[in-house]
C-alpha positions as CSV (number, residue, x, y, z in Angstrom):
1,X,0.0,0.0,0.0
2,X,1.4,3.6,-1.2
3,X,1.6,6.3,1.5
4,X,-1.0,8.5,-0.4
5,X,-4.0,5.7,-0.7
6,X,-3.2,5.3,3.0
7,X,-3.7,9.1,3.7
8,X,-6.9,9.1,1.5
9,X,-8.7,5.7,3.3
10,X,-7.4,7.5,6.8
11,X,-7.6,11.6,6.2
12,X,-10.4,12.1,8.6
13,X,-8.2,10.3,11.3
14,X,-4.8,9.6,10.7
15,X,-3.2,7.6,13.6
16,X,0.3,8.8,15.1
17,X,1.6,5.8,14.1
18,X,1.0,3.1,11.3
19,X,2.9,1.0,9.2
20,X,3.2,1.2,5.0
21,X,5.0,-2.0,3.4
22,X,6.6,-2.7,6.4
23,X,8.1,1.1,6.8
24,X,6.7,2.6,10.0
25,X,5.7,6.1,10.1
26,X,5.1,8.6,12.4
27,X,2.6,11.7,12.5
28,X,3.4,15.7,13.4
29,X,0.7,18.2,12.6
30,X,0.9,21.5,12.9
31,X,-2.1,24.0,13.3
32,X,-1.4,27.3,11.3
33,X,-4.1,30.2,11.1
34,X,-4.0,32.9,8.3
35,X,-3.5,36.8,9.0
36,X,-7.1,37.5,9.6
37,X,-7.7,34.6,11.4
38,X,-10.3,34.1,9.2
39,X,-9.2,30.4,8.3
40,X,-7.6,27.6,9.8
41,X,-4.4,25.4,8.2
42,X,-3.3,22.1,9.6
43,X,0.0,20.5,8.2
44,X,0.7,17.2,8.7
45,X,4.2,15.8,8.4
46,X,5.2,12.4,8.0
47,X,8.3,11.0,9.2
48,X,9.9,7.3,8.0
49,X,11.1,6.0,11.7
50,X,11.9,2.3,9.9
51,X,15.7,2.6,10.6
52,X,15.4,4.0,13.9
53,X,13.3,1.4,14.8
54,X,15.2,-1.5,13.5
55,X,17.7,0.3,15.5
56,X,15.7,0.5,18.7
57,X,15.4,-3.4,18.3
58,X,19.1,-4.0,17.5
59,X,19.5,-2.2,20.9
60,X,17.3,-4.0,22.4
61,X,18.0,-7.3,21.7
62,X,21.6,-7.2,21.9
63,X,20.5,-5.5,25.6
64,X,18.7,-8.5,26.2
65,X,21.9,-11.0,25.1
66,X,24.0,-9.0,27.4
67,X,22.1,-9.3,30.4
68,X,21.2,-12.6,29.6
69,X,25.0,-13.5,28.7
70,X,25.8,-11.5,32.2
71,X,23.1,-13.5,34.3
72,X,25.0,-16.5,33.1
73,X,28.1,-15.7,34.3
74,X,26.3,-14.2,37.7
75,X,24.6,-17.9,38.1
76,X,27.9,-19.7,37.7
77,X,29.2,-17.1,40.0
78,X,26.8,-17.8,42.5
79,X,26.9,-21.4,42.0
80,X,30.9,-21.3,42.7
81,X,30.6,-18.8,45.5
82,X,27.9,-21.0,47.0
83,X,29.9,-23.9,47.0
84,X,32.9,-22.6,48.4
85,X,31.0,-21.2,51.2
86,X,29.3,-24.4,51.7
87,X,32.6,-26.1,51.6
88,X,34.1,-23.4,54.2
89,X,31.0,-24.1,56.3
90,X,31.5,-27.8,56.3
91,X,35.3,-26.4,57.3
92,X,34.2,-24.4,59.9
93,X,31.6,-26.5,60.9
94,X,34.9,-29.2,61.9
95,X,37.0,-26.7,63.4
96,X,34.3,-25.6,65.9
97,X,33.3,-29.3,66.7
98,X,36.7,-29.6,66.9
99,X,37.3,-26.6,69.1
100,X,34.6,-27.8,71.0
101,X,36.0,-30.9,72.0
102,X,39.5,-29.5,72.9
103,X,37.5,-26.7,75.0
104,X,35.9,-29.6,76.5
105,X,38.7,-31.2,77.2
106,X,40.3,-28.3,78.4
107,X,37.4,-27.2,80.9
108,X,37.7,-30.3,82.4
109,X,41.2,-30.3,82.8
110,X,40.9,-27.2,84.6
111,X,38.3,-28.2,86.4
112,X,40.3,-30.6,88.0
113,X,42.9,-28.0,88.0
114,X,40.6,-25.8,90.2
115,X,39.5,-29.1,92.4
116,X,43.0,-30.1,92.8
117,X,44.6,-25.8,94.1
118,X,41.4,-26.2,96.2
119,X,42.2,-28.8,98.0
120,X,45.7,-28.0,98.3
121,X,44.2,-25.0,99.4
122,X,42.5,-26.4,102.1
123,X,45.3,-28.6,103.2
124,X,47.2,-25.7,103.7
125,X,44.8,-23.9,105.8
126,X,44.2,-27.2,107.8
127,X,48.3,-27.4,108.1
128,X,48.3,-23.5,109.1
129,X,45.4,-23.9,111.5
130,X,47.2,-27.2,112.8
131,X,50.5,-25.0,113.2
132,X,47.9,-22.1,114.4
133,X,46.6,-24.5,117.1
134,X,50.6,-26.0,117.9
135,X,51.7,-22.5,118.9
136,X,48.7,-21.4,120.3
137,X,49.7,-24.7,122.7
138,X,52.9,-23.6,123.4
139,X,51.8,-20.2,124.2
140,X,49.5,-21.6,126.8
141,X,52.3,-24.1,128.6
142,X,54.6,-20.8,128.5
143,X,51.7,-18.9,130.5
144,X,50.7,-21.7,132.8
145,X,54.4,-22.1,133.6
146,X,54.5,-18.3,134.3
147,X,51.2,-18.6,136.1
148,X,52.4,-21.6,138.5
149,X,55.8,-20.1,139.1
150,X,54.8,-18.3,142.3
151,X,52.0,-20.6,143.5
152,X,54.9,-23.1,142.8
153,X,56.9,-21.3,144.7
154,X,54.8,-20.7,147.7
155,X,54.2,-24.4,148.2
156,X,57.9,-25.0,148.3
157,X,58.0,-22.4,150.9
158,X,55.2,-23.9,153.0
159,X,57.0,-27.7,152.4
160,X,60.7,-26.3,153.7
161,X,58.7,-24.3,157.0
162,X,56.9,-27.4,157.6
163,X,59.9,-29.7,157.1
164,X,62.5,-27.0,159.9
165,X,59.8,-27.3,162.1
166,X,58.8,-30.8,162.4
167,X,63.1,-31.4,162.8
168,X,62.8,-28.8,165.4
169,X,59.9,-30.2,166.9
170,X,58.0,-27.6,167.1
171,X,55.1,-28.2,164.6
172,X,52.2,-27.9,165.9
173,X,48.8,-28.8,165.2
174,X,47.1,-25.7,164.4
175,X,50.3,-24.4,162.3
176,X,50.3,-27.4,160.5
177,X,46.4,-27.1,159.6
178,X,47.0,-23.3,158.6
179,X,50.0,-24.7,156.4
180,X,47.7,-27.2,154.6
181,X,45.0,-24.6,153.8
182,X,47.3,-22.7,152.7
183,X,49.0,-25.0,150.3
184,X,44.9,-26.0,149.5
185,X,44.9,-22.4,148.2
186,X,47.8,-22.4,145.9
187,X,47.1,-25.6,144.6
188,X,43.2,-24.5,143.9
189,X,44.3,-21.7,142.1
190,X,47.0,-23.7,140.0
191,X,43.6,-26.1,138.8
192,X,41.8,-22.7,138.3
193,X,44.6,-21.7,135.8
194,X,44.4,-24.9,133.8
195,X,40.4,-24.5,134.0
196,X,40.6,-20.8,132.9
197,X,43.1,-22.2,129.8
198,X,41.1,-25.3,128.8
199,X,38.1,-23.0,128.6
200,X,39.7,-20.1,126.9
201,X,40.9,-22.8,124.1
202,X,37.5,-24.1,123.3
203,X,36.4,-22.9,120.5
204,X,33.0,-21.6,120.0
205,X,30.3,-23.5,118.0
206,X,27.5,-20.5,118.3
207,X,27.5,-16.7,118.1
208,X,27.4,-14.7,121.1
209,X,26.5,-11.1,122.3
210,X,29.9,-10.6,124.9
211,X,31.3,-7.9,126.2
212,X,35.0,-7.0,124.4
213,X,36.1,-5.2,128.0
214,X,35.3,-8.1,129.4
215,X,37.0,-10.7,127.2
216,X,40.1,-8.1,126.9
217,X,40.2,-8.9,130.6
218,X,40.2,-12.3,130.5
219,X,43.1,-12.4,128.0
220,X,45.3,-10.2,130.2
221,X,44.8,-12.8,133.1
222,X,46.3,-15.6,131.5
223,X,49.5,-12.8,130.6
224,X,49.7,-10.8,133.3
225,X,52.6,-12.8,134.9
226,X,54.4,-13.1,132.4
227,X,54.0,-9.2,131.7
228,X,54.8,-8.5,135.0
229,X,57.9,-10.7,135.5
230,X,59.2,-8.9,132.6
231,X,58.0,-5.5,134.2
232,X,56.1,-4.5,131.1
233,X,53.6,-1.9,132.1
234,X,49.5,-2.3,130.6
235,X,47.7,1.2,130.0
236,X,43.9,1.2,129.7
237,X,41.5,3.1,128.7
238,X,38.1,1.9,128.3
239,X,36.0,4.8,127.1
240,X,33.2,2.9,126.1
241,X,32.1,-0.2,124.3
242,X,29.4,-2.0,122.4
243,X,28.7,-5.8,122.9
244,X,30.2,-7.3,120.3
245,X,27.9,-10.6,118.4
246,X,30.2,-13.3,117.6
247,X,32.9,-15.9,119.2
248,X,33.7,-14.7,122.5
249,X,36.9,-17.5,123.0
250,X,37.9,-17.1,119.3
251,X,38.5,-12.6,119.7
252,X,40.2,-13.5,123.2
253,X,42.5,-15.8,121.5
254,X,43.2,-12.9,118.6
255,X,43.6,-10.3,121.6
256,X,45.9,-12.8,123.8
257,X,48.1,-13.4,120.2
258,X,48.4,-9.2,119.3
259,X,49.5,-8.7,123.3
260,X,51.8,-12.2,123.3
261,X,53.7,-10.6,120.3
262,X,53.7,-7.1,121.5
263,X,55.5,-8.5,124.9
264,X,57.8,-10.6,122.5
265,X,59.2,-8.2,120.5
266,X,59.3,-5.5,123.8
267,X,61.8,-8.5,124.8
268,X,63.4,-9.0,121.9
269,X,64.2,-5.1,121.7
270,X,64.8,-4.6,125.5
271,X,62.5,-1.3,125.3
272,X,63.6,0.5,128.3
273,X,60.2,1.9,130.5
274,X,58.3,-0.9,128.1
275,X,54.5,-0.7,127.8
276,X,51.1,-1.6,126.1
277,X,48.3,0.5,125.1
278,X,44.5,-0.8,125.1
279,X,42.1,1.4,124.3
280,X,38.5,0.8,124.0
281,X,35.8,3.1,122.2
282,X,32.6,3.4,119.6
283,X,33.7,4.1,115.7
284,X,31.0,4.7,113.5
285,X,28.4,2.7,115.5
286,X,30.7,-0.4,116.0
287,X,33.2,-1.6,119.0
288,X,36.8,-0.4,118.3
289,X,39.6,-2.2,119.8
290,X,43.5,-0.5,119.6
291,X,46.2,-2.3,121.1
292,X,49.5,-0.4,120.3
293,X,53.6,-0.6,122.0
294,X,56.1,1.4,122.0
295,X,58.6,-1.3,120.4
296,X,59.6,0.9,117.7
297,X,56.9,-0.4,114.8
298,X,56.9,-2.7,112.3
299,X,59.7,-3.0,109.4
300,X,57.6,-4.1,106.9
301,X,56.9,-3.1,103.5
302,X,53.8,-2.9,103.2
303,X,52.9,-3.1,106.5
304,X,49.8,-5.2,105.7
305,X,52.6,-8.1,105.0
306,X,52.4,-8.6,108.7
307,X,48.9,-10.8,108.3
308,X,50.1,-12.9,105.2
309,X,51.3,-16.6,106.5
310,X,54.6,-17.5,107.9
311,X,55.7,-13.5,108.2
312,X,57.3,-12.7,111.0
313,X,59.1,-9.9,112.0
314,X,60.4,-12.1,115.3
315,X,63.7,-14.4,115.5
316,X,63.0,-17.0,113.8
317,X,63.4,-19.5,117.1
318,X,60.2,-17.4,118.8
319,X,58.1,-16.7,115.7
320,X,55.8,-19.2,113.7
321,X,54.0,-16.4,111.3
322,X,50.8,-17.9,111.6
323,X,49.4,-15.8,114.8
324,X,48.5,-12.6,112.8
325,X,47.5,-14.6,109.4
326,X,44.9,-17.0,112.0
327,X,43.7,-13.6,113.5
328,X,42.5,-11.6,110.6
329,X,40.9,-14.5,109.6
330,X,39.2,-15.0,112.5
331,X,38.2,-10.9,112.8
332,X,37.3,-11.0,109.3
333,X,35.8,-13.6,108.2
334,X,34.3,-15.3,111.2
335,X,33.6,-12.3,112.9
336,X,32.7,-9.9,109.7
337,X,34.7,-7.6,110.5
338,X,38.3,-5.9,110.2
339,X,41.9,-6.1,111.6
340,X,44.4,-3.4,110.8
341,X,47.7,-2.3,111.7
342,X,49.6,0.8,111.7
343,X,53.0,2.1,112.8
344,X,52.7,5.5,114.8
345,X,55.6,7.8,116.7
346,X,55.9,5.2,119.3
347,X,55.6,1.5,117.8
348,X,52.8,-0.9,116.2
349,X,49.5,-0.6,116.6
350,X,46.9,-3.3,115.9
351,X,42.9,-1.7,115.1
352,X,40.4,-4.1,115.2
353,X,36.5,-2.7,114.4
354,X,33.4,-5.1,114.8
């Protein structure tokens, strides 16, 4: 079909675009009025769009084999990538059974690790309490011995007077009576002394409310010759206290350690005008206990060394190291609550707060 029949068949409506023996056309009118608007023109152009079309398709298609060509090569892409990561999963999934079972292995082992520094652990503290509870002995047998020296000696007295005067003939009946009751008296107090020892030694199996005045009392009793024979002077000062809850024989035993090495190391030193200061007062709504001398202080650095097991700042034939380490445990974590020690212008000083 020619272009003009088409027009002709179509000149009341001619689309924008049609196709002529396989050309394809496209449509552009323009609407044109004369100078006195008096009529109306309308021109029509007609463009031949065939190449650009063919064009157009080119493009397209070879579009479509690009993207078709590059979704190829994406899928085998994908299909490689895919594989390697399912092979590195398959690798990773080995490795972290594998890492698995060593971590197993190795949570065990220091599990047993743990079970076995435990119980060395506890054989130690049973050995250091065992130690604790050797020289806590020998501490009592050296105060007993200082405690029956005098009653000792009175005996012997009473035994030598009884003795001159029987040779003499001169006991009588009523001085030897006096003499018995006498030597009744010395040897009741020497069974008080082992009773008052026996008793301070048991430990307690339940908490308390005692009186730390009291108890530091009691521990200066079973000391008190021993400070005396070696003219060591005690100066008190109990301000005023507030019952303590806990284990009355336990804090008598830490008191009668702190005073025990406070004498020693007064010996050891041979302070001239030697003495210890107790002092008893309320500290932020709790019972404060400072025992200090005027030894000279501690040489330790840090001081805090003092409480850590088998230090001693004592010859080594007097001093275990076991005393202090035994007492802060006891203060702390028996008793919750704290043993510290300072050195001030005279000597040590031991602060315990429950």
């Amino acid at each position: 079909m020619h272009l003009s029949k088409f027009l002709n068949e179509h000149k009341n409506n001619i689309p924008k675009l049609f196709n002529i023996n396989s050309n394809i056309f496209t449509t552009h009118n323009i609407d044109i009025k004369d100078i006195d608007n008096k009529k109306n023109f309308k021109i029509a152009f007609f463009q031949d769009i065939t190449s650009g079309q063919q064009r157009l398709s080119q493009t397209v298609l070879k579009s479509f084999l690009l993207i078709s060509i590059l979704g190829t090569i994406l899928l085998i892409v994908l299909h490689y990538g895919f594989k390697v990561l399912i092979v590195r999963l398959e690798e990773s999934q080995e490795k972290l059974f594998s890492l698995n079972k060593n971590l197993e292995k190795r949570v065990k082992e220091e599990v047993a690790l743990k079970t076995k520094k435990e119980k060395e652990a506890k054989e130690k503290e049973r050995i250091l309490i065992h130690q604790s509870k050797l020289a806590s002995m020998g501490e009592m047998i050296g105060s007993i011995a200082h405690q029956w020296r005098q009653p000792l000696t009175q005996l012997s007295s009473i035994l030598v007077l009884i003795e001159l005067m029987f040779e003499k003939g001169k006991l009588k009946k009523e001085e030897l009576r006096e003499s018995i009751e006498e030597a009744e008296e010395q040897i009741s107090f020497m069974s008080k002394t082992i009773d008052d020892f026996r008793n301070f030694f048991k430990p307690d199996k339940e908490k308390k409310i005692f009186s730390p005045k009291k108890s530091i009392e009691k521990s200066l009793s079973l000391i008190s010759s021993s400070l005396e024979n070696n003219h060591i002077n005690i100066k008190l000062n109990f301000k005023e206290e507030k019952e303590i809850d806990g284990y009355e024989n336990e804090f008598s035993q830490v008191i009668l350690n702190i005073l025990s090495n406070a004498k020693d190391i007064l010996i050891e030193k041979q302070i001239k005008n030697p003495e210890i200061s107790i002092q008893i007062d309320i500290f932020e709504n709790n019972s404060r206990i400072q025992i200090c001398d005027n030894a000279g202080g501690i040489n330790l650095t840090p001081i805090e060394k003092i409480f850590e097991p088998y230090v001693s700042t004592k010859h080594a034939s007097s001093g275990t190291g076991i005393g202090l380490y035994m007492s802060k445990n006891i203060i702390e974590k028996s008793m919750n609550g704290s043993l510290n020690v300072l050195n001030n212008d005279k000597g040590a000083c031991f602060i315990i707060i429950l």
